[in-house]
One Martini backbone bead per residue (centre of mass of N, CA, C, O) as a GRO file, in nm:
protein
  399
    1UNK     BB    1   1.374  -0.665  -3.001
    2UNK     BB    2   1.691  -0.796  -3.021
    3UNK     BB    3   1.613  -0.999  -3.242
    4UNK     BB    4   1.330  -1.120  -3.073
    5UNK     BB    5   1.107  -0.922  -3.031
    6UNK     BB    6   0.760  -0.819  -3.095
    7UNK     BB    7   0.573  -0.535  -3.047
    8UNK     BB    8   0.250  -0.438  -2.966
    9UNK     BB    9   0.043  -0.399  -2.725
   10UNK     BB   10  -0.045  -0.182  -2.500
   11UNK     BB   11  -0.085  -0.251  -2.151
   12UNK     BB   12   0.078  -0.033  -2.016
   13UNK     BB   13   0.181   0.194  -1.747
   14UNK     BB   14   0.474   0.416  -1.609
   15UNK     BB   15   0.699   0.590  -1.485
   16UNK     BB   16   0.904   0.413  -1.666
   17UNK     BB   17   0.739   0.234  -1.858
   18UNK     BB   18   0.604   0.002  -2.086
   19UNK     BB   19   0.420  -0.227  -2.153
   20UNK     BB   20   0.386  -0.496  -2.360
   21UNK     BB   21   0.274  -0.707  -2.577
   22UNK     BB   22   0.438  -1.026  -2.719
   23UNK     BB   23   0.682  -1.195  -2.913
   24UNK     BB   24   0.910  -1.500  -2.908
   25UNK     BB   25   1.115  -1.567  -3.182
   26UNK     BB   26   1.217  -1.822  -3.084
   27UNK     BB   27   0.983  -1.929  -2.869
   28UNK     BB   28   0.711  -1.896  -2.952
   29UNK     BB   29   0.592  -1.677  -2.782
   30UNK     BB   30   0.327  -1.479  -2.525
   31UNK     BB   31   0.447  -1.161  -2.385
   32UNK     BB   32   0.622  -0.910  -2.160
   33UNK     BB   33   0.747  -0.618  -2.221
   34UNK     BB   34   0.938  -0.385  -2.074
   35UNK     BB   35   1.004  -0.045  -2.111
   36UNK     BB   36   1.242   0.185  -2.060
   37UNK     BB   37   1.279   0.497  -2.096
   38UNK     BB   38   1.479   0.758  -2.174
   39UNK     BB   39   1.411   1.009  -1.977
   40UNK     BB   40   1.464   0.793  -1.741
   41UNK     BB   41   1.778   0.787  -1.747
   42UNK     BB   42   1.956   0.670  -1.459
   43UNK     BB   43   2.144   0.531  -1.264
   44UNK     BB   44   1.904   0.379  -1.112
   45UNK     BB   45   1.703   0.248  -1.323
   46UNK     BB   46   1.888   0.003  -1.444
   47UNK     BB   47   1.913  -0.097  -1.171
   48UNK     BB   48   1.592  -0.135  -1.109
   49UNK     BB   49   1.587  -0.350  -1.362
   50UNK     BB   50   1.797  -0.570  -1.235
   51UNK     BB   51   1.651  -0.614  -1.004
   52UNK     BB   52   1.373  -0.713  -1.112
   53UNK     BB   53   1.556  -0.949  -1.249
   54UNK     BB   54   1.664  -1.095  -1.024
   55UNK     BB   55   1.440  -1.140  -0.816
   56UNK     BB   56   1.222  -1.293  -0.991
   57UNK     BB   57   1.402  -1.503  -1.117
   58UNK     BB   58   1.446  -1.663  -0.790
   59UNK     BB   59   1.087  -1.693  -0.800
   60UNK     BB   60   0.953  -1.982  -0.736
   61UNK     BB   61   0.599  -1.921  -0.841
   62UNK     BB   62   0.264  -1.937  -0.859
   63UNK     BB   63   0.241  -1.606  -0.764
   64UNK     BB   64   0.462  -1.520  -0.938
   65UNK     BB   65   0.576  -1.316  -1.240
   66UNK     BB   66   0.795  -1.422  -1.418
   67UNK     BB   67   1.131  -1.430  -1.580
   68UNK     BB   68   1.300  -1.433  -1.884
   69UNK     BB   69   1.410  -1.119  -1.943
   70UNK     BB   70   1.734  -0.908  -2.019
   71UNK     BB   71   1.779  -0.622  -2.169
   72UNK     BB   72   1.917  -0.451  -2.454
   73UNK     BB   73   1.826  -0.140  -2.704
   74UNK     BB   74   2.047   0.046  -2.711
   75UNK     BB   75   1.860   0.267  -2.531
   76UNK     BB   76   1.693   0.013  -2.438
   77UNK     BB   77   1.532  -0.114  -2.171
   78UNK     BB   78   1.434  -0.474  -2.054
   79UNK     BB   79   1.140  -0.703  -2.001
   80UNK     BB   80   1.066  -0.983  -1.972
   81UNK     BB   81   0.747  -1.172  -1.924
   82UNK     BB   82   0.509  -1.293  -1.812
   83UNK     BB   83   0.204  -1.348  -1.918
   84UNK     BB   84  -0.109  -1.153  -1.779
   85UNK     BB   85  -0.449  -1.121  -1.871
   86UNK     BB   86  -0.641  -1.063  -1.594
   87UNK     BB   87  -0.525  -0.837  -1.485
   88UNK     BB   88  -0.640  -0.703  -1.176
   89UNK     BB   89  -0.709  -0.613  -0.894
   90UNK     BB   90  -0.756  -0.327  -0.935
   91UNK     BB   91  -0.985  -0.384  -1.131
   92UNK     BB   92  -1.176  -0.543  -1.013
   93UNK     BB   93  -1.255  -0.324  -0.785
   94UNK     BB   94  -1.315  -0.116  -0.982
   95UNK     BB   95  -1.593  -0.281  -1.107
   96UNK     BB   96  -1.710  -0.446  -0.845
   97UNK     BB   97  -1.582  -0.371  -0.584
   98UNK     BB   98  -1.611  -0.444  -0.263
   99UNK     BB   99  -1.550  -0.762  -0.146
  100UNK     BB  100  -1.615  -1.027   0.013
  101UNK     BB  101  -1.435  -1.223   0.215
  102UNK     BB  102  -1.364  -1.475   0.056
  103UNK     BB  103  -1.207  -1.312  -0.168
  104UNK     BB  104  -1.029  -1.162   0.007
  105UNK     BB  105  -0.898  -1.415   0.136
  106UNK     BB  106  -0.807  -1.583  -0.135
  107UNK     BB  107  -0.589  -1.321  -0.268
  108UNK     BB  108  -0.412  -1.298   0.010
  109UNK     BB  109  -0.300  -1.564   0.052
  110UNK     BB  110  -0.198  -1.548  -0.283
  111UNK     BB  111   0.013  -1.360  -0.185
  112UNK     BB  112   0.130  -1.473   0.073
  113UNK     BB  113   0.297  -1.661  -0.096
  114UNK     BB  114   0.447  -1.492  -0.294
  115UNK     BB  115   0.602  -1.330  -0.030
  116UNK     BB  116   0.715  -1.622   0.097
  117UNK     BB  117   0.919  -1.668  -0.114
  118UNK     BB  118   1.074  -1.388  -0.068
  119UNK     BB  119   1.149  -1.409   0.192
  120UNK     BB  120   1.304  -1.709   0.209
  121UNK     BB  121   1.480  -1.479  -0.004
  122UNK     BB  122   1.571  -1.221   0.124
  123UNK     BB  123   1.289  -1.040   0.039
  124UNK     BB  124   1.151  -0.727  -0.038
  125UNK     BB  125   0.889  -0.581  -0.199
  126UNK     BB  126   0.751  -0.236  -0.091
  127UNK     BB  127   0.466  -0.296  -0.351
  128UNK     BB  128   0.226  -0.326  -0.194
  129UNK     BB  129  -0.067  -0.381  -0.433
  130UNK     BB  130  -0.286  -0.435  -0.644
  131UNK     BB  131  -0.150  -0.339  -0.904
  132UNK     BB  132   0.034  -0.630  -0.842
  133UNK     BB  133  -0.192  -0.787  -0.907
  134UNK     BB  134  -0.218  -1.042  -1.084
  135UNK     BB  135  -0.420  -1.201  -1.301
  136UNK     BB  136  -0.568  -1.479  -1.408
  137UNK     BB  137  -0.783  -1.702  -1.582
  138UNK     BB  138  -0.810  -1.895  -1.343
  139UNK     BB  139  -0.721  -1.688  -1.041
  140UNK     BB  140  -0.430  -1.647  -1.022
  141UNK     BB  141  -0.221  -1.467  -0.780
  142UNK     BB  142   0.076  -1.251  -0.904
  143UNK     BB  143   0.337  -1.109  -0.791
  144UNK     BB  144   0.461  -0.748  -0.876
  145UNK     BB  145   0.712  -0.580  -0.888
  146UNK     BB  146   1.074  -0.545  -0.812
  147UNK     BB  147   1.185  -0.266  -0.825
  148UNK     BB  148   1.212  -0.197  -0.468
  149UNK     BB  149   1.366  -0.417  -0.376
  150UNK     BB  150   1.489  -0.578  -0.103
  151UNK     BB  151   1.844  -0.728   0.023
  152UNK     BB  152   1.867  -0.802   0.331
  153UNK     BB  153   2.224  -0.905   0.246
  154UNK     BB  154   2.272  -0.593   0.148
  155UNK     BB  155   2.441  -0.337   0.082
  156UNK     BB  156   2.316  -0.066   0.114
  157UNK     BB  157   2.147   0.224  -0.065
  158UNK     BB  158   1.974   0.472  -0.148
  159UNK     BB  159   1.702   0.306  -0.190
  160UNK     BB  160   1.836   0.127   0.120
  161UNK     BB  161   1.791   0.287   0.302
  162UNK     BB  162   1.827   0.386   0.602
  163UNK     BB  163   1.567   0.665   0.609
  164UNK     BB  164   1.456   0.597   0.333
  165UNK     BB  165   1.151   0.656   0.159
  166UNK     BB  166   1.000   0.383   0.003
  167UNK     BB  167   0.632   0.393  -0.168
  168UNK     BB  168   0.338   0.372  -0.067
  169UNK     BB  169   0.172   0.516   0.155
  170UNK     BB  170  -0.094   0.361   0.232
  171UNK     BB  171   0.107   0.110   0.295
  172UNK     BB  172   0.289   0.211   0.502
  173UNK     BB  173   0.468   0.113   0.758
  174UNK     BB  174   0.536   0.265   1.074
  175UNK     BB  175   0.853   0.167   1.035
  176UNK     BB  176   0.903   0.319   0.779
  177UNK     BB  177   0.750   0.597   0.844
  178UNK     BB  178   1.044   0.596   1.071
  179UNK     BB  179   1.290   0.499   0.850
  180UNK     BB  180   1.302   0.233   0.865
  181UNK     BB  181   1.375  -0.103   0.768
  182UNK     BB  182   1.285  -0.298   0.563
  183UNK     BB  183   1.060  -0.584   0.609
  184UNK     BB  184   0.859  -0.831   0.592
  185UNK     BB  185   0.643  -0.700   0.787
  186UNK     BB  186   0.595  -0.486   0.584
  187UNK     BB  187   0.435  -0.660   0.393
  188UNK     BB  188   0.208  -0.741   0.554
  189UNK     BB  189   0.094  -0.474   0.628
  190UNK     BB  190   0.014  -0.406   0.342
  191UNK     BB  191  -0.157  -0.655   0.289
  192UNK     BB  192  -0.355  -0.550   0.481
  193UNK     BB  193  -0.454  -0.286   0.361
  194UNK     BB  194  -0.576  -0.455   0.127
  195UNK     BB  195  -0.786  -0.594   0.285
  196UNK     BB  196  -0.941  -0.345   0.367
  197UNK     BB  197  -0.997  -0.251   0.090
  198UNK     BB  198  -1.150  -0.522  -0.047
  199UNK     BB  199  -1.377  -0.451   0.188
  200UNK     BB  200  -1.447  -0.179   0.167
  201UNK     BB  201  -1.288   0.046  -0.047
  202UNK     BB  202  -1.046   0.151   0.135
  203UNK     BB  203  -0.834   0.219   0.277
  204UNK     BB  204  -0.766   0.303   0.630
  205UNK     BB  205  -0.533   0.566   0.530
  206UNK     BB  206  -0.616   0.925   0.478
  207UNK     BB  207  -0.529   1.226   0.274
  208UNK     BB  208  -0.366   1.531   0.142
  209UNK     BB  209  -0.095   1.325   0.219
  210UNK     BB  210   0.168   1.150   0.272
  211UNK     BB  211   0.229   1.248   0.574
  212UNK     BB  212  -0.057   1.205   0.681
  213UNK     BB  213  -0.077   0.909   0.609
  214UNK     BB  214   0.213   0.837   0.813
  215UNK     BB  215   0.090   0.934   1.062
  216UNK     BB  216  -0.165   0.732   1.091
  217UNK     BB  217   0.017   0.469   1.110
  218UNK     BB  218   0.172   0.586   1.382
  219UNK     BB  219  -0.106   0.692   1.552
  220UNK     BB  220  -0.366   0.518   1.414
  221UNK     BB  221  -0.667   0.376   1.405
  222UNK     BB  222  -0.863   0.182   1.272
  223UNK     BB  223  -1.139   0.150   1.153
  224UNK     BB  224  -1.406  -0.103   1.164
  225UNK     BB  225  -1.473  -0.309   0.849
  226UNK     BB  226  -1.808  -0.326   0.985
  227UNK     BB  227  -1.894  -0.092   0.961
  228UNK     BB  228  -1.915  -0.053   0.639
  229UNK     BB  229  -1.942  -0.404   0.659
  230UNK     BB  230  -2.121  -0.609   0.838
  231UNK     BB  231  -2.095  -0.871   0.701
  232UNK     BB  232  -1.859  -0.930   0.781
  233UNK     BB  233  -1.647  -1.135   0.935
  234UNK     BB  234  -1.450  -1.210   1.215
  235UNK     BB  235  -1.194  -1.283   1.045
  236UNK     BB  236  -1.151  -1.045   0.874
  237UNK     BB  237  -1.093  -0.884   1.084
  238UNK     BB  238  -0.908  -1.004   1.281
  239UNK     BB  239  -0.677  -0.988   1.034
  240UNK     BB  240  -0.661  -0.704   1.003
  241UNK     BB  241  -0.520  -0.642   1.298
  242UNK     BB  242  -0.296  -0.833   1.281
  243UNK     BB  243  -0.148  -0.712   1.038
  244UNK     BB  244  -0.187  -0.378   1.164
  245UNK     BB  245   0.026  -0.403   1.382
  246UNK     BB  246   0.267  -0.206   1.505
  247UNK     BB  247   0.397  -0.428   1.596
  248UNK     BB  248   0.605  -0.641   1.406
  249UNK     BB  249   0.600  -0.880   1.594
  250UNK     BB  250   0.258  -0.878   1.622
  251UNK     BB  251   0.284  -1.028   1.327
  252UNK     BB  252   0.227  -1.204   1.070
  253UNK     BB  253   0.351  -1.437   0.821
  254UNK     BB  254   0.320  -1.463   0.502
  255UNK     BB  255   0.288  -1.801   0.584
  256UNK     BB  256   0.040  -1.775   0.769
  257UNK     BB  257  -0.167  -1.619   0.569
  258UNK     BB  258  -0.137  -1.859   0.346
  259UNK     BB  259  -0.248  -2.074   0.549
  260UNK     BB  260  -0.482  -1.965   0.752
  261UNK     BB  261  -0.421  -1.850   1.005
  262UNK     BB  262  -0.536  -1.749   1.317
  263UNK     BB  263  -0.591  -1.559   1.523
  264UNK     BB  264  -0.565  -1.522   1.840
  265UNK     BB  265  -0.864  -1.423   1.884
  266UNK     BB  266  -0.934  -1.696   1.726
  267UNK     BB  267  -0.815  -1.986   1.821
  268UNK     BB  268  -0.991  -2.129   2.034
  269UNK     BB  269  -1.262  -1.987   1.853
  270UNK     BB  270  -1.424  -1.980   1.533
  271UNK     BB  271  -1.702  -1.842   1.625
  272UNK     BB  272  -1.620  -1.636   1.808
  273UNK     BB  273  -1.711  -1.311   1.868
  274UNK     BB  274  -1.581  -1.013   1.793
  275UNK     BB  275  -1.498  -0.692   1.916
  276UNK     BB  276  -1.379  -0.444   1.720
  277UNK     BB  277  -1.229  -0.100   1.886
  278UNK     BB  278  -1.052   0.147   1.921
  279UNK     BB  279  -1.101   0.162   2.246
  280UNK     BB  280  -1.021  -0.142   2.302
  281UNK     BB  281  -0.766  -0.077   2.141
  282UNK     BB  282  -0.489  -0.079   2.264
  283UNK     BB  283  -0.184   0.091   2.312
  284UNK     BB  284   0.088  -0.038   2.268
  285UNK     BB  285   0.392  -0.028   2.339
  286UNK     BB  286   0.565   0.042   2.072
  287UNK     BB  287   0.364   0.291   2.021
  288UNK     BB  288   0.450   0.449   2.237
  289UNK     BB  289   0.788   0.466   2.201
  290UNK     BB  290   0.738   0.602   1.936
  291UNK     BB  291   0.558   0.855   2.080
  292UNK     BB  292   0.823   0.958   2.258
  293UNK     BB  293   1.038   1.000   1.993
  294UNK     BB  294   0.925   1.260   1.952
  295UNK     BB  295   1.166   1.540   1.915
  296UNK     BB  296   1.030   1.625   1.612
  297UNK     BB  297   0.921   1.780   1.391
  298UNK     BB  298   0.874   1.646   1.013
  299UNK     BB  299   0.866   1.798   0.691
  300UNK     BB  300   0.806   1.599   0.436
  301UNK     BB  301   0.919   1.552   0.110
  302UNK     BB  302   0.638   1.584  -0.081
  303UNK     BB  303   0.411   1.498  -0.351
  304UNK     BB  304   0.091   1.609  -0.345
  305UNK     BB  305  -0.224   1.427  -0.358
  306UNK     BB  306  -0.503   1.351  -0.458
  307UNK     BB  307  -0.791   1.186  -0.318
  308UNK     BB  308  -1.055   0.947  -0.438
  309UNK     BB  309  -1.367   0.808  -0.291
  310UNK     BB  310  -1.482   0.473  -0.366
  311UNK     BB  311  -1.622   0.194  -0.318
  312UNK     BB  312  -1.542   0.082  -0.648
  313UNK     BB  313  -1.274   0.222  -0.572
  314UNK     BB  314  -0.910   0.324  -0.574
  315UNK     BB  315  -0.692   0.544  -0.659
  316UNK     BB  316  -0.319   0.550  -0.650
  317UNK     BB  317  -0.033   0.688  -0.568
  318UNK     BB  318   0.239   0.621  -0.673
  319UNK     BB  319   0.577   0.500  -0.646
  320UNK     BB  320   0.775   0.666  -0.407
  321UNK     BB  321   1.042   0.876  -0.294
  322UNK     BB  322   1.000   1.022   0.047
  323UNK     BB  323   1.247   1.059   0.193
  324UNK     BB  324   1.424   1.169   0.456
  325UNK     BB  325   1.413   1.111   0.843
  326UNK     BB  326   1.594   1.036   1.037
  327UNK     BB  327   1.424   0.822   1.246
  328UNK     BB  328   1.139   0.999   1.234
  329UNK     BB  329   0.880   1.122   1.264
  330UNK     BB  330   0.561   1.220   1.141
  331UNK     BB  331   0.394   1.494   1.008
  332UNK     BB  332   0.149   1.712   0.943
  333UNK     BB  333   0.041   1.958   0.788
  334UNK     BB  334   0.010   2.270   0.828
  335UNK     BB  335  -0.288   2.543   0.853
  336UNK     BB  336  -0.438   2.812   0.842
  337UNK     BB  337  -0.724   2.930   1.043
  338UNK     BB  338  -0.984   3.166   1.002
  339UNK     BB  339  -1.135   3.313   1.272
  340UNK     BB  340  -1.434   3.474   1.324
  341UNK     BB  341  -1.547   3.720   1.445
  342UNK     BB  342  -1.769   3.938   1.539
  343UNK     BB  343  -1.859   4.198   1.417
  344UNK     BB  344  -1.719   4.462   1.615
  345UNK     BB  345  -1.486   4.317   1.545
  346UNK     BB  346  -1.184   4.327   1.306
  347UNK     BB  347  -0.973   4.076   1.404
  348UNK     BB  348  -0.921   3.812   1.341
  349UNK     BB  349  -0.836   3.490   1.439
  350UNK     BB  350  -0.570   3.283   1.457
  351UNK     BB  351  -0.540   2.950   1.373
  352UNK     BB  352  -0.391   2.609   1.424
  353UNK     BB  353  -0.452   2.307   1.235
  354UNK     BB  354  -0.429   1.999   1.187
  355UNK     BB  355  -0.469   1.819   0.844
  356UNK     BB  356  -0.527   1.541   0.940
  357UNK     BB  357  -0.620   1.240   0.993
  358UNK     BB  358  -0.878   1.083   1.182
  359UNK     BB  359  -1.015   0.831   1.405
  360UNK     BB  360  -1.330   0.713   1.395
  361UNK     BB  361  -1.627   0.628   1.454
  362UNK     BB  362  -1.863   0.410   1.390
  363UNK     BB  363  -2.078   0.577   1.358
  364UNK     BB  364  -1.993   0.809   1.205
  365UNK     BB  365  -1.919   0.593   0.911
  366UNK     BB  366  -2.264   0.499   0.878
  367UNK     BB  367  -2.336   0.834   0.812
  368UNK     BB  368  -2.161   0.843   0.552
  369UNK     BB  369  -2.138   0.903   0.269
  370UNK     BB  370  -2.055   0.854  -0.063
  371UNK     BB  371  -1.800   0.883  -0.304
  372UNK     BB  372  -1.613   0.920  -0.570
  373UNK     BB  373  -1.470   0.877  -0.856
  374UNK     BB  374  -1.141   0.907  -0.966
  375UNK     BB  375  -1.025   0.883  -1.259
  376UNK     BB  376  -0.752   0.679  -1.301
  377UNK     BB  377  -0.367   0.611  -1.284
  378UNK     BB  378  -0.251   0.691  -1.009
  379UNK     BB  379  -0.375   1.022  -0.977
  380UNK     BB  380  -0.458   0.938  -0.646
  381UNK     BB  381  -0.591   0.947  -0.336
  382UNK     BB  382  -0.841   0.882  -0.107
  383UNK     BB  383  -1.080   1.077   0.076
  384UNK     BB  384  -1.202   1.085   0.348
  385UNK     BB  385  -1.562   1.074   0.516
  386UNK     BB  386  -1.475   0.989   0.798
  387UNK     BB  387  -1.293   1.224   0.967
  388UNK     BB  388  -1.560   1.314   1.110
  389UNK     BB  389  -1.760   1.357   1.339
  390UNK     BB  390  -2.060   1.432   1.439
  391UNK     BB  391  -1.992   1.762   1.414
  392UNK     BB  392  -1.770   1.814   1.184
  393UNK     BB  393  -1.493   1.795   1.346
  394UNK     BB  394  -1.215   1.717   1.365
  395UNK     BB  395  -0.998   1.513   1.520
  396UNK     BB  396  -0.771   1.459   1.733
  397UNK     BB  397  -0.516   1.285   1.776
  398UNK     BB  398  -0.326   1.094   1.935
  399UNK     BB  399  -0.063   1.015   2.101
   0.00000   0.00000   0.00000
């Protein structure tokens, strides 16, 4: 390729094309060259190929997947990169389960490096999770795709525009699920859901679209995965609570993460065992302020995704363009449920429940079973089984 590339077998593959393993016969090196194929070739596609190549080229970081070259050949774009043999975060997680507390705080903290290197040069990275996470053989952690990078101080683009929400569900902050410009602050909260991810098995909030994990981000307390993994410390629990606050004024910064900070409830005594609640943990102001500015129901136009839930790992559903908001609320797609009355009466009573998934109690939680892997990358997000009380039905989301 290019006169310069040879590739060889393909590493991976995503909605825009493939990965290969390669050598770089001028300076005898082994590569990886993303390539993008012809049929996703849009105005867009090859804008967001030189912004990822721009973007990680000016990011020095042992955290961080290093850039060698961009160019064409033909009709294909392609993009040099280092090569990094030890899989993912993603493949871990799906093959040995969820993590130590130790394990998952090692892999956050070196990923939080390479978020504050991006930080530091106005970038926000937009697709914090696993799958972007890859591993070294020696251990080191280091963040990939920047895709859909937003630099801080350009003038927005569709892609970059307020209002118009691009990212993975599963891991959107609520200011960004509310339509606002992604900030560093994002980058930290998608963070906090991977260490949750991490050491549960599973994101803090799922549903069955992403408008309802979207709807949960903004109005949901996540359950505390103590409950879920007893053995976790207090710090990893207090930390997952402190990055996943609604208020991204008050999450640390991705160098306070990299650092080592403690939570604020656990700076004056590092032994203190904190109980965190979802009953405990009241709603802050600006989550309030959230809930009073919903002036209508929006149902964003998204591509429904299934998801299943099993604690050896979760599949999770690609890096979408999710539609735009004009800086509106969230809700869940509602679906009408037919309440049967009793034999003697013909007509059946028609009711209707928000199909959104709400956050339950901690002992709910840990009498729920656990459910299976669906295999494959990408192919959908998982549904938990921890979503309904203990009578079995739904409970209603707070305001």
């Amino acid at each position: 390729m290019a006169g310069r590339y040879r590739l060889h077998d393909v590493l991976g593959r995503g909605g825009m094309g493939e990965v290969y393993r390669a050598t770089d016969e001028v300076l005898g090196r082994s590569v990886a060259v993303k390539v993008m194929r012809p049929a996703t070739e849009t105005l867009a596609c090859p804008e967001r190929f030189l912004r990822e190549a721009r973007a990680s080229a000016q990011i020095v970081s042992p955290h961080v997947v290093a850039t060698y070259d961009f160019g064409s050949d033909g009709d294909l774009y392609f993009l040099a990169m280092e090569l990094v043999e030890g899989g993912s975060v993603a493949d871990e997680l799906r093959t040995s389960g969820p993590f130590s507390s130790e394990r998952a705080l090692d892999v956050v903290r070196q990923a939080a490096a390479g978020l504050a290197a991006a930080h530091a040069l106005g970038m926000v990275h937009r697709d914090v999770k696993a799958s972007n996470l890859a591993l070294s053989d020696d251990g080191t952690v280091k963040l990939a795709d920047f895709g859909i990078v937003r630099f801080l101080n350009d003038a927005p683009t569709t892609m970059t525009s307020n209002g118009h929400i691009v990212g993975t569900s599963l891991y959107l902050s609520p200011e960004c699920a509310m339509g606002q410009p992604a900030e560093p602050a994002g980058d930290v909260y998608a963070l906090g859901c991977l260490l949750y991810q991490l050491v549960a098995g599973h994101p803090p909030f799922m549903g069955d679209s992403p408008s309802s994990i979207m709807y949960q981000h903004v109005h949901a307390e996540p359950v505390p995965p103590s409950g879920l993994r007893p053995q976790l410390t207090s710090e990893v629990e207090a930390l997952i609570f402190w990055m996943l606050e609604k208020d991204p004024s008050r999450r640390p910064t991705a160098a306070q993460v990299a650092e080592g900070a403690q939570p604020p409830c656990l700076a004056g005594d590092p032994d203190t065992t904190v109980e965190l609640s979802p009953v405990r943990r009241r709603m802050s102001t600006y989550r309030r302020e959230l809930a009073g500015a919903v002036a209508a129901v929006v149902l964003v136009v998204v591509v429904a995704v299934g998801i299943a839930l099993d604690t050896r790992g979760v599949e999770l559903p690609a890096t979408t363009e999710l539609g735009p908001t004009q800086g509106r609320s969230v809700a869940p797609q509602v679906k009408p449920r037919v309440t049967p009355t009793p034999t003697r009466t013909s007509t059946p009573t028609v009711t209707s429940r928000p199909q959104h998934r709400s956050t339950p109690d901690v002992g709910a939680t840990k009498r729920a079973p656990k459910s299976k892997v669906s295999p494959g990358h990408g192919q959908g997000a998982p549904k938990s089984k921890h979503d309904k009380s203990e009578s079995g039905k739904p409970k209603k989301p707070k305001a």
